[in-house]
C-alpha positions as CSV (number, residue, x, y, z in Angstrom):
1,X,0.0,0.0,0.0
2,X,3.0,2.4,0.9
3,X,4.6,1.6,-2.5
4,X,1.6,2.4,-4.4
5,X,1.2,6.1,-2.6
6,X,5.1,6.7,-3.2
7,X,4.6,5.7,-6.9
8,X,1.6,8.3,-7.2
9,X,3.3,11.1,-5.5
10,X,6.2,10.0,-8.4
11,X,3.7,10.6,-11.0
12,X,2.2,14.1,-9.6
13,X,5.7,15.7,-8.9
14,X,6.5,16.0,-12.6
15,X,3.5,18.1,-13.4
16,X,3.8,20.5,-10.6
17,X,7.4,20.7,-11.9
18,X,6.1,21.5,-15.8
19,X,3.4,24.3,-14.5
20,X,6.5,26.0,-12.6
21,X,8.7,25.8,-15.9
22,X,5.8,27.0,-18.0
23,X,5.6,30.6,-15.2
24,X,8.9,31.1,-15.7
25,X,10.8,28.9,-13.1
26,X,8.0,30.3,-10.5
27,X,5.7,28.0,-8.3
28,X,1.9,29.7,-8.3
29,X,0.5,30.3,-5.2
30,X,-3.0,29.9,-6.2
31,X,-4.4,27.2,-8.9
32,X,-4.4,27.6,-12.4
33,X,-7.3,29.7,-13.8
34,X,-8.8,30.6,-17.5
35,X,-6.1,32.5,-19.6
36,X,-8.6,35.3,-20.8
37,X,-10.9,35.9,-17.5
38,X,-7.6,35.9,-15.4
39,X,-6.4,38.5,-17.5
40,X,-9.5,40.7,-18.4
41,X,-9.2,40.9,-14.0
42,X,-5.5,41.5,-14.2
43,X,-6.0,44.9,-16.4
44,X,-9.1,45.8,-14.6
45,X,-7.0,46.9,-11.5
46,X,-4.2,47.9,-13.3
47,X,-3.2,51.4,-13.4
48,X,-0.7,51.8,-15.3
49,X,0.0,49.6,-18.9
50,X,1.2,46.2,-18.1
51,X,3.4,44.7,-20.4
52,X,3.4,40.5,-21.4
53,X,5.9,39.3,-18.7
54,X,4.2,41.3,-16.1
55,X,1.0,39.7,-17.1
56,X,2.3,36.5,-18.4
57,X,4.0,36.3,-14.8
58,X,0.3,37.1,-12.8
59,X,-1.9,34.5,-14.3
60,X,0.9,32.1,-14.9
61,X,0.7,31.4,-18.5
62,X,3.8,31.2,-21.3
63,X,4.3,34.9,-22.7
64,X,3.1,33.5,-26.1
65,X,-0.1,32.4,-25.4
66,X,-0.6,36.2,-23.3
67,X,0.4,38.0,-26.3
68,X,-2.1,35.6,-28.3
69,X,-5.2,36.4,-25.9
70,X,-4.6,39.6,-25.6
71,X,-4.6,40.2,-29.3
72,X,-8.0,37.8,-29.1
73,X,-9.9,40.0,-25.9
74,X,-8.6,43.0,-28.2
75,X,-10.5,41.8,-31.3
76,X,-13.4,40.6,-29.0
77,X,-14.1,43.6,-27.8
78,X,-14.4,45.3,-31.1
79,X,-16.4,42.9,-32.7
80,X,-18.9,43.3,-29.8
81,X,-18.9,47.5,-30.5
82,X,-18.2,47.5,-26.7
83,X,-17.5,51.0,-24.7
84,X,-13.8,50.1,-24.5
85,X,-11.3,48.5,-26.0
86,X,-7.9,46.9,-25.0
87,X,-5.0,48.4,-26.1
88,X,-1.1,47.9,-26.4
89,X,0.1,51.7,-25.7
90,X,3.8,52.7,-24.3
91,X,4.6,49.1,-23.7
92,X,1.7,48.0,-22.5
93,X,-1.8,46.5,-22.5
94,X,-4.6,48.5,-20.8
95,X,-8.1,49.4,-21.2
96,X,-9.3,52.4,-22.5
97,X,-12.8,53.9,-23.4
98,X,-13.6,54.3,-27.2
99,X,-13.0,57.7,-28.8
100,X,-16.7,58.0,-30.1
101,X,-17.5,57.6,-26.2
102,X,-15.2,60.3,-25.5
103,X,-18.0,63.2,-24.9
104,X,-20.1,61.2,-22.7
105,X,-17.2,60.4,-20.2
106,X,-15.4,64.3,-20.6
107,X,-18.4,65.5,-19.5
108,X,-18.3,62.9,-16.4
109,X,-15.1,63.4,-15.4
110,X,-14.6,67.2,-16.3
111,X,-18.1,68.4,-14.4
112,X,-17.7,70.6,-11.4
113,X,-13.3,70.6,-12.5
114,X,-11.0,72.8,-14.6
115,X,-8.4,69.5,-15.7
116,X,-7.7,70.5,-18.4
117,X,-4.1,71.9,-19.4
118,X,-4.1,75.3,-20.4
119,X,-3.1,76.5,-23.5
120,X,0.4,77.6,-22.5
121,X,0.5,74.1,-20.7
122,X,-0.1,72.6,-24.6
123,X,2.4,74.7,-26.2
124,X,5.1,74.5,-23.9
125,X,4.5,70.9,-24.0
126,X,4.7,70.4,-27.5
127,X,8.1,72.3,-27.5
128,X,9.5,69.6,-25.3
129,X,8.3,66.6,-27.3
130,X,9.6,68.1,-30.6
131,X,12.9,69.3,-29.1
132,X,13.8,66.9,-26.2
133,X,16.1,66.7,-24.3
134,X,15.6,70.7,-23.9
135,X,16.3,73.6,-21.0
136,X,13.6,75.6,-20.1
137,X,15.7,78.6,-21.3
138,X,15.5,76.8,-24.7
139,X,11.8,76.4,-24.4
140,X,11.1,80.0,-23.4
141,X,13.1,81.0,-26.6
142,X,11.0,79.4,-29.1
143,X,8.1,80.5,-27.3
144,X,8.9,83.9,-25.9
145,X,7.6,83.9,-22.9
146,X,9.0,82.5,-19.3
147,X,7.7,78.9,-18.9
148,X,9.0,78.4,-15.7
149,X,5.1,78.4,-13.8
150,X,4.1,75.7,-17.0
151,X,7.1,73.3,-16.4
152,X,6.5,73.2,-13.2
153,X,2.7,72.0,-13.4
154,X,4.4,69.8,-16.4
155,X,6.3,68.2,-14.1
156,X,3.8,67.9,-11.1
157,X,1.8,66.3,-13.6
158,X,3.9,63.6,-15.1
159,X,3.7,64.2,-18.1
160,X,7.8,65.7,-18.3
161,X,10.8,65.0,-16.5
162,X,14.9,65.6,-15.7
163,X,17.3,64.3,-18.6
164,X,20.4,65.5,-17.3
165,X,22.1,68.6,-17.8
166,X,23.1,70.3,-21.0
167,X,27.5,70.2,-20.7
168,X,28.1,73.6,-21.6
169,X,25.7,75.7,-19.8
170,X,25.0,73.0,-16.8
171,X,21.2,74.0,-17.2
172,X,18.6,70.9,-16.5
173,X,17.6,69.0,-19.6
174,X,13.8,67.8,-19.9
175,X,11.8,65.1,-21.7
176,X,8.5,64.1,-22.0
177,X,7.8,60.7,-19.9
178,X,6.0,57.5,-21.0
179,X,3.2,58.9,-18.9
180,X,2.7,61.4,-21.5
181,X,3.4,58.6,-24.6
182,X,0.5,57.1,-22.4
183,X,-2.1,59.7,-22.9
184,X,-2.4,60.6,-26.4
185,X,-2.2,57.2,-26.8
186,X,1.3,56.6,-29.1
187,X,3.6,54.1,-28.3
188,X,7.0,56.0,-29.1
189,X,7.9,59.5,-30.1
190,X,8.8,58.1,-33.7
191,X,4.8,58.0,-34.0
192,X,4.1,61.9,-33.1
193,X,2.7,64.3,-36.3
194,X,5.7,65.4,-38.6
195,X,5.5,69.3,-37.1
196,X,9.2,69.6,-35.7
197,X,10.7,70.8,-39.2
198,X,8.0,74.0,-38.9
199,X,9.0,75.0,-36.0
200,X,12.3,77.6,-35.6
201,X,16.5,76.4,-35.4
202,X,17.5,77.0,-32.6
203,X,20.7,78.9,-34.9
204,X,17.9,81.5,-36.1
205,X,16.4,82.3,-32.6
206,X,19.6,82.9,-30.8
207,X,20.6,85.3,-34.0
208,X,17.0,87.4,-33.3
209,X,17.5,87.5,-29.7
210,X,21.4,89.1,-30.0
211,X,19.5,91.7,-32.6
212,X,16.9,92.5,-30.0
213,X,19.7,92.4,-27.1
214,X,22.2,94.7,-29.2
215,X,22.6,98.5,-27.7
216,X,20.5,100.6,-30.3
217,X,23.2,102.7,-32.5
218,X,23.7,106.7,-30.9
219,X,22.1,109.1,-33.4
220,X,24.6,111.7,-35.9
221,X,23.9,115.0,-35.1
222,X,22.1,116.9,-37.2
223,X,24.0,119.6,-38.5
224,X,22.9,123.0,-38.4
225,X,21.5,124.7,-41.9
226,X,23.9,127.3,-43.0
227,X,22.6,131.3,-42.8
228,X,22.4,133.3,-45.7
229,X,25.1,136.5,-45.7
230,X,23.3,139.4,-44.4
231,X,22.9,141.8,-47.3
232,X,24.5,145.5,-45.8
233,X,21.7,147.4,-47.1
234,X,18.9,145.4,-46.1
235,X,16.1,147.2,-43.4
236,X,14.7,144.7,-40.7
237,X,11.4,144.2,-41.1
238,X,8.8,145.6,-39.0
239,X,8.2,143.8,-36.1
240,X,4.0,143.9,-35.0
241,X,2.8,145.2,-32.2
242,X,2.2,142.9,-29.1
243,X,0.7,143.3,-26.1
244,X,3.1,143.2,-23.2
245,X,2.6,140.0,-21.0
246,X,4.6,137.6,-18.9
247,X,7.7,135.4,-20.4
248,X,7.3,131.9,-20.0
249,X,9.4,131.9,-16.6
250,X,6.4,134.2,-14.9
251,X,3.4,132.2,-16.1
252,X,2.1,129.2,-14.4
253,X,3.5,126.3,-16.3
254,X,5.4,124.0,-15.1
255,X,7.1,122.6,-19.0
256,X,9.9,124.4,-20.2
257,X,8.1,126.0,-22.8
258,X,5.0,126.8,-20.8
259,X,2.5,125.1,-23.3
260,X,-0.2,124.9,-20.6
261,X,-3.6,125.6,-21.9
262,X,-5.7,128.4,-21.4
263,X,-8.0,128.8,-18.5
């Protein structure tokens, strides 16, 4: 009877052995469930995009069949016309709502709030992407104004963040984050709209700014007009008659050439 239970346990070893093999070299704490329910829960709770190990390693399942049911739930859910859809954005799988849904749940979120970047915010933004790794000095050339108040809520936001520092001036450098590859929904910068060739060198802004920095040039005095040669017999003309009054240095005026109006 003892050599029959040691023979079974024999058997059974070999296939908790495989399962750990199959989760990558990891024993599951909790029994083997559905590939495509276990994930659909996995992504549910997930707040941030999960890539295939990550997930592959929760619901204990070979990285190749993940990737497959993703792609399957994707599909699933588009062929149903659901109000979401699963997607694979900035290295990851997560669920999103649909875009021709997006009015319904803007007006959700956004009642009662003021979430929105403002358009400063957007523009100072799309500076970094375009230009990254940039200083803020950089950005407030191409845009003209100080952006220190923007990067700031930038960065508080998550949506931009330190590179280093540029090795001549020592200034910070800044990039966007995958945060920000996160929401509008790209996957790399390679993928962003072809505007960075409209958009200013940085050779031609730092030639306007010395022009508007240069001292303005002192102006040539005028020269005085030449007088005509007095003829000797000339008579000076008759000068009118004027009623005597004060000089500008006795009347009330406080310019030099007492061009106050008349009470």
């Amino acid at each position: 009877m003892s050599t029959q239970v040691s023979e079974d346990a024999t058997e059974v070893e070999p296939e908790v052995v495989q399962a750990a093999d199959e989760a990558g070299g990891e024993t599951l704490a909790v029994p083997l469930a559905e590939l495509r329910p276990s994930l659909e829960a996995v992504l549910m709770v997930a707040d941030q995009p999960l890539d295939t190990t990550v997930l592959a390693t929760a619901v204990g399942y070979p990285v190749e069949e993940v990737t497959a049911a993703l792609h399957a739930l994707a599909e699933e859910y588009t062929e149903q016309g659901r109000g979401f859809e699963l997607r694979n954005v900035a290295g990851g799988w997560r669920y999103y709502t649909r875009e021709e849904y997006a009015v319904v749940v803007e007006g959700f979120v956004l009642e009662g709030q003021q979430a929105r970047l403002t358009q400063a915010a957007l523009e100072t933004l799309a500076v970094v992407a375009y230009k990254q790794p940039v200083s803020r000095a950089r950005v407030s050339a191409i845009r003209g104004v100080n952006v220190d108040g923007v990067m700031r809520t930038l960065l508080t936001r998550g949506l931009v963040e330190e590179a280093g520092q540029d090795h001549e001036t020592g200034a910070n450098l800044y990039r966007t984050t995958g945060y920000f590859l996160e929401r509008i929904g790209v996957t790399s910068l390679d993928e962003l709209p072809e505007l960075a060739p409209y958009l200013p060198a940085m050779e031609d802004i730092e030639d306007e700014l010395a022009e508007l920095t240069a001292p303005a040039p002192e102006p040539s005095p005028e020269l005085e007009p030449e007088q005509p040669d007095a003829q000797p017999d000339a008579q000076p003309a008759a000068q009118p008659a004027t009623r005597p009054g004060p000089t500008p240095e006795e009347g009330p005026s406080t310019e030099p050439d007492g061009g106050t109006e008349p009470s």
